[in-house]
N, C-alpha and C positions, 0 to 999 in steps of 0.2 A: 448601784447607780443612784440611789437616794441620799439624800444628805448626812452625812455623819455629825454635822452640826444637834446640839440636845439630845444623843444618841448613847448613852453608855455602853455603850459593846465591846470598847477596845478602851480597856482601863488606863492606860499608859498613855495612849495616842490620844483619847478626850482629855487627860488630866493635864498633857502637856505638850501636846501640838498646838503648832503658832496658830492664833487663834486669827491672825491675818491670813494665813495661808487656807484657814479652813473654809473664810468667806468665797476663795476662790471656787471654791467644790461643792458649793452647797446647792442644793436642788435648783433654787433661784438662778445662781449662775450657772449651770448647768442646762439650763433652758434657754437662758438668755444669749451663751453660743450656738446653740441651734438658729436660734431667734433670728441672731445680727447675720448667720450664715443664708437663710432662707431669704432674707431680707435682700443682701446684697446680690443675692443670683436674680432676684426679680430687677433693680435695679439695672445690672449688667446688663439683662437679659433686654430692658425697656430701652438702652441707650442704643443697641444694636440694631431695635425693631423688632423683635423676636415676639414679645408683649407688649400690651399697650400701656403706655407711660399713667393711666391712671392706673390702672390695674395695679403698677406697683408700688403707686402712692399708697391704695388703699390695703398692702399686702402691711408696709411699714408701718402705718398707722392704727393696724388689728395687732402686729406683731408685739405686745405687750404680755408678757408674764400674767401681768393680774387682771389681764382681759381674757384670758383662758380658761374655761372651764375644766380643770383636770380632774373632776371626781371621773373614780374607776377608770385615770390614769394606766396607773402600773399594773392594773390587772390587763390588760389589754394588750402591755409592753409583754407580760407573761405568756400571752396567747398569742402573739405574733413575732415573739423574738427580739424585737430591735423597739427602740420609741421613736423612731421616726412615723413611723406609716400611724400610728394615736397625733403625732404629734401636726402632721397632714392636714390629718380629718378635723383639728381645733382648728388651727387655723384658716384653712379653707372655710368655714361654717361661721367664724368671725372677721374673714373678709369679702362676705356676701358675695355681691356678682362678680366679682373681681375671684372669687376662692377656686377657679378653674386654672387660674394661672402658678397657684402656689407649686414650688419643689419642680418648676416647668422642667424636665428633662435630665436631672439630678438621681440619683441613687443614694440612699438609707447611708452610706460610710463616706460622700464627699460633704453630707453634712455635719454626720457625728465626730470624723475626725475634724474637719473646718473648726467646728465647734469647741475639741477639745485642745486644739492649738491656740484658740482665743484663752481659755483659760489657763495652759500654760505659760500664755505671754505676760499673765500677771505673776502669774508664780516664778516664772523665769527673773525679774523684776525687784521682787521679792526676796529670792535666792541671793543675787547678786549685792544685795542691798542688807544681808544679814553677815555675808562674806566679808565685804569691807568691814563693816564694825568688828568682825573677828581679828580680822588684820591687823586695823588699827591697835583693837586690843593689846594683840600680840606687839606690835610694834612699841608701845610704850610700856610694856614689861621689860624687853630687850634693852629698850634705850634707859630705862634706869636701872637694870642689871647687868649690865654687859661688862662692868666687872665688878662683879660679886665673885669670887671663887665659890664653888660647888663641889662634891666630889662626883666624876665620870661611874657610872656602872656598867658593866658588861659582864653579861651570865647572870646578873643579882647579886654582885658584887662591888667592891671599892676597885677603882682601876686608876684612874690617872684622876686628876683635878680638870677642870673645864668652867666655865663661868655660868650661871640660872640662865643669863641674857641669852649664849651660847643656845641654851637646852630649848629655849622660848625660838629660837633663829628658825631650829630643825622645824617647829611646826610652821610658822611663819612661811616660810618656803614652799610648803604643801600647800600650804590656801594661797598663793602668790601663784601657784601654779595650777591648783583649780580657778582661780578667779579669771586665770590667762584663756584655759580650758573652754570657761564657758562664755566668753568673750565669741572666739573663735566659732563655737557652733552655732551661733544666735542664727547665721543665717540661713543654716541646714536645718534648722530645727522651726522657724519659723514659717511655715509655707504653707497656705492653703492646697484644700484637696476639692478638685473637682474635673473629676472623667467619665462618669459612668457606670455603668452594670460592670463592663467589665474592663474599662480603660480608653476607650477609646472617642468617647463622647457623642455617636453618633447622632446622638437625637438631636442634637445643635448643630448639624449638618458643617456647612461651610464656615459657620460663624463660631464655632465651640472655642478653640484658642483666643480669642478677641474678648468672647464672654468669660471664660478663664481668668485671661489677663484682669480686665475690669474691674470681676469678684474680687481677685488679690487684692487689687489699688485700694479697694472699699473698704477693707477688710483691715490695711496698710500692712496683709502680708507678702510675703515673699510668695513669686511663682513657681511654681517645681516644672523642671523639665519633663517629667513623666508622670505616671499614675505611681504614687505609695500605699493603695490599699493593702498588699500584700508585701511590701518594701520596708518592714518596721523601724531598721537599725534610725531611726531620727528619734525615734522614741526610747528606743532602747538602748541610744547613746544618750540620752539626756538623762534618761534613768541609770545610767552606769558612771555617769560625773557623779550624781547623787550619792553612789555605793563609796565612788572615790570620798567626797568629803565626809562622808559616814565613818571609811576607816580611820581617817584623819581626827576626825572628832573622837572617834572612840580608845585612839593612841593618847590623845591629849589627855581626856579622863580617867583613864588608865594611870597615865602616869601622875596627874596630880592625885588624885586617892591613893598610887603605891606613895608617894612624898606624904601625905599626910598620916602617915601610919605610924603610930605612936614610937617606935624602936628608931623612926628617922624625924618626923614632923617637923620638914622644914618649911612648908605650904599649907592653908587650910583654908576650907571655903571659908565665905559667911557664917559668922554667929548669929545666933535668934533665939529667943524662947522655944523652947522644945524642937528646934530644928534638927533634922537627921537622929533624936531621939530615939531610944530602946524601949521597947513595952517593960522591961524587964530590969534593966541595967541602968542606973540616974547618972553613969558617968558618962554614957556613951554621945558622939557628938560627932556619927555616920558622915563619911562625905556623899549625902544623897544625890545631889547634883551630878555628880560626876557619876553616879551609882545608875541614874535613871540616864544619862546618855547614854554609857555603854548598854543599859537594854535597849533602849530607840535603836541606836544605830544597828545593834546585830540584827532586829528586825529587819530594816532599812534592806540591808545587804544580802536579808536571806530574799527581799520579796525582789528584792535585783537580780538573784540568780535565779530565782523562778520566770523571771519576766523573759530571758532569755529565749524562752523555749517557745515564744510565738514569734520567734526569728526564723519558722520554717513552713507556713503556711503552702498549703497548694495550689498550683494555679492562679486564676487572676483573684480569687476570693478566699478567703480564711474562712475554715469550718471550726471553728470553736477559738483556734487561737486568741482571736482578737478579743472577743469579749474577756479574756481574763486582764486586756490593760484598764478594762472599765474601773476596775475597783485597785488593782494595784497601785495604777499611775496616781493616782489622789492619794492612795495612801503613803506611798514615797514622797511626794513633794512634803505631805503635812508632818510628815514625818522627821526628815531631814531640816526644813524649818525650824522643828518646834527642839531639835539638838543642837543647831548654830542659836535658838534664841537664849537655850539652857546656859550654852557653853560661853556666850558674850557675859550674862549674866553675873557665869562665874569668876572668868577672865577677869572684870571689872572689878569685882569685890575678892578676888583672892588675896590673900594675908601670906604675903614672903618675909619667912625669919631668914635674916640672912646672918644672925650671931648662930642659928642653931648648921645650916652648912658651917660656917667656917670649926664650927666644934668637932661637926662629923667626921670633917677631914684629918681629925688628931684622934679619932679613934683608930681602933686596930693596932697600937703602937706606931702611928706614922707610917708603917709599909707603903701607902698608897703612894710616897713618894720614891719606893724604888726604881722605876723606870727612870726616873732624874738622872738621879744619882750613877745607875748605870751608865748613861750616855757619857758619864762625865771620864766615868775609867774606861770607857770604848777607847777614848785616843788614843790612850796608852798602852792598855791590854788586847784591844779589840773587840769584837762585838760577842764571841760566844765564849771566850774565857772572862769575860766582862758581867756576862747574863750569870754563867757557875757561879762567880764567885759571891753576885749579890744575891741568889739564891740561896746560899746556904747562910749569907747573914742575915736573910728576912727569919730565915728556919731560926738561927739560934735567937734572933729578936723575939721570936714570937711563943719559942720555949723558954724562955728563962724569963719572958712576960717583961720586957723593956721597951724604952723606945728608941726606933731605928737610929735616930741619928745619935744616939749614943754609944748604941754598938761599934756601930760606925765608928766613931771619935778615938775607940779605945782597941779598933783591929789595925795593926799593924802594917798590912799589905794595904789596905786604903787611905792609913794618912801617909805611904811613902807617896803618892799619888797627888791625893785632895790635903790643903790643908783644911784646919776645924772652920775657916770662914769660909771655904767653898764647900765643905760637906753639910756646913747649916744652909748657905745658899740652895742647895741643889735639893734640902729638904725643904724647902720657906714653897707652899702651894702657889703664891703669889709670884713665885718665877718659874713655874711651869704651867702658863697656861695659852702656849703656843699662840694660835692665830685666834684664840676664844672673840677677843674683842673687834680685830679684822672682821670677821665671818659675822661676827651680830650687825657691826656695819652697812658690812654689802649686803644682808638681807633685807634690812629696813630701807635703804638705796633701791635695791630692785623693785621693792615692795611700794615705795613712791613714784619710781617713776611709771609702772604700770598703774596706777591710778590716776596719775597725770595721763599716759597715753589715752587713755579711755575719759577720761575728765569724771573718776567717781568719788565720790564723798559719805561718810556712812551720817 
């Protein structure tokens, strides 16, 4: 529960979580959900009758962070389980006559979670606002690659030709469809909690729904039709978008460090002095970037599938589950954060050769264009005496160490077929790259007009 702010514990997550997203978690704001929570029930509570209208003047006016005396704070949270009932006894004692009205009728978890939904509406915020700049990223990759020829892999191999823009589209797509994702939950996920011991609000007798209501307006969250103390999935969906764009980030990085791999380097991060540097090796020029996402994120998505497991509490209250979203759920946001801020980063300064694809694609002896070329004796042969037969010409191309469209030129049964100008066509990569440039299109089309529907801008 304490700040991970100035905290080296988690080498990776202090070196390189958003340092925005950490403000949202830090002990300060973490109090100050409580704070605004406890605040707005006296308010609610005073507009109804419930308390007296000073009382909760004088509740908001104690209600300050750095009017709190927290020494032997968390030793007391240790001794009693939860920091509500510490956090009570300060406030009550710095809002004098008035401190009999504080937490009037409230329970320990419609504070801590109120509280912790206040803090995800920043991060929530935050999220969305690191997405779009990915997007956009991605989006002006696309739009000035979208025809670059590439060559397609499949298995770790050369397969067909396809365009960078094309390859940039597939991610693009995924944050177009997390961005749509978390559009969609904002209002399942945003909702105050305020029911009671055990849901049902009794101690605000006739007036609890009204005081509810109120809380929310104050708060500007959303109302929940029932009690979620034991109801996680709003938390646990918000944290599983997270995993979602973690495995997205961690595909993307993935594959820009396999492209940057000396045998292919058609991509590389940023240069710098000693950047991605070897203790050992003065050649080396590591895609670190993309090296420290793929470990955030696999974090990310291990503490996602842990989180899962306090989706089954019992009863109207949770005996232990709950408290493991204390420390998880901060660590996911800052986490997830600090790899869409890694990955913008890199997006923006990544270095596309596009002379070293169009070379790649003339390795192998040209094979990569047998499926062309195939298609092209389908008509006449058909499709599987068509597949035989450029099979066994990739075979002898590739034993006698030629290139395909040579072999081609000088087999007998293909140029009765193709003449040399459609057998060089059906090799040229630049005429087989099907809907490459359609598809990078429509994604950057989809991808604007979901930011027009929503009106976002990174």
């Amino acid at each position: 529960m304490k700040t991970m702010k100035n905290r080296m514990i988690f080498p990776l997550f202090d070196t390189y979580g958003d340092e925005t997203t950490v403000e949202f978690f830090t002990q300060e704001a973490m109090f100050e959900g409580w704070l605004r929570s406890e605040v707005a029930l006296a308010k609610a509570q005073s507009e109804v009758g419930i308390i007296p209208a000073e009382a909760a003047k004088e509740i908001e006016e104690s209600a300050k962070y750095e009017k709190l005396d927290i020494t032997g704070f968390w030793d007391e949270v240790k001794n009693v389980g939860y920091p509500i009932v510490p956090l009570v006894k300060r406030l009550s004692q710095a809002a004098g006559d008035s401190g009999g009205y504080v937490h009037w009728g409230a329970t320990t978890q419609d504070i801590m979670d109120t509280g912790i939904i206040l803090q995800l509406k920043n991060a929530v915020h935050r999220l969305e606002e690191l997405l779009v700049h990915t997007g956009d990223s991605c989006a002006v990759i696309i739009e000035k690659h979208a025809n670059t020829p590439q060559a397609g892999r499949t298995h770790g191999q050369q397969a067909v030709p396809i365009t960078f823009g094309m390859k940039v589209s597939v991610w693009l797509a995924e944050i177009t469809r997390h961005l749509q994702r978390l559009q969609e939950m904002k209002s399942r996920l945003l909702v105050g909690q305020l029911f009671g011991a055990a849901g049902t609000l009794a101690t605000l007798g006739g007036k609890s729904e009204q005081v509810r209501i109120r809380y929310c307006e104050i708060l500007e969250l959303n109302v929940p039709d029932g009690p979620w103390h034991v109801a996680r999935d709003i938390v646990v969906e918000y944290a599983n978008l997270q995993a979602l764009i973690s495995g997205t980030l961690k595909k993307m990085a993935r594959e820009i460090a396999d492209l940057a791999r000396t045998e292919i380097k058609e991509v590389s991060e940023a240069k710098g002095k000693l950047r991605g540097a070897s203790s050992t090796m003065p050649q080396k020029e590591n895609p670190i970037s993309s090296e420290t996402i793929i470990g955030m994120t696999t974090i990310n998505i291990s503490l996602v599938s842990g989180l899962f497991q306090t989706l089954a509490p019992g009863h109207e209250r949770a005996t232990g589950e709950w408290q493991a979203e204390w420390d998880m759920v901060p660590m996911i946001c800052v986490g997830t954060a600090g790899s869409l801020l890694l990955m913008n980063e890199t997006l923006d300064s990544l270095a596309v050769d596009s002379e070293m694809m169009k070379n790649n694609l003339k390795k192998d002896h040209g094979l990569i264009m047998a499926e062309s070329v195939m298609m092209k004796l389908t008509n006449k042969l058909g499709k599987q005496v068509a597949h035989e037969k450029m099979y066994d010409v990739c075979q002898r191309a590739d034993q006698e160490d030629k290139e395909l469209v040579d072999v081609l030129i000088k087999d007998r049964d293909v140029t009765r077929i193709l003449s040399v100008a459609d057998i060089k066509e059906a090799c040229n990569p630049l005429h087989y790259i099907g809907e490459a440039v359609a598809i990078s299109k429509r994604t950057v089309d989809s991808w604007n007009v979901l930011q027009k529907k929503y009106q976002l801008k990174s």
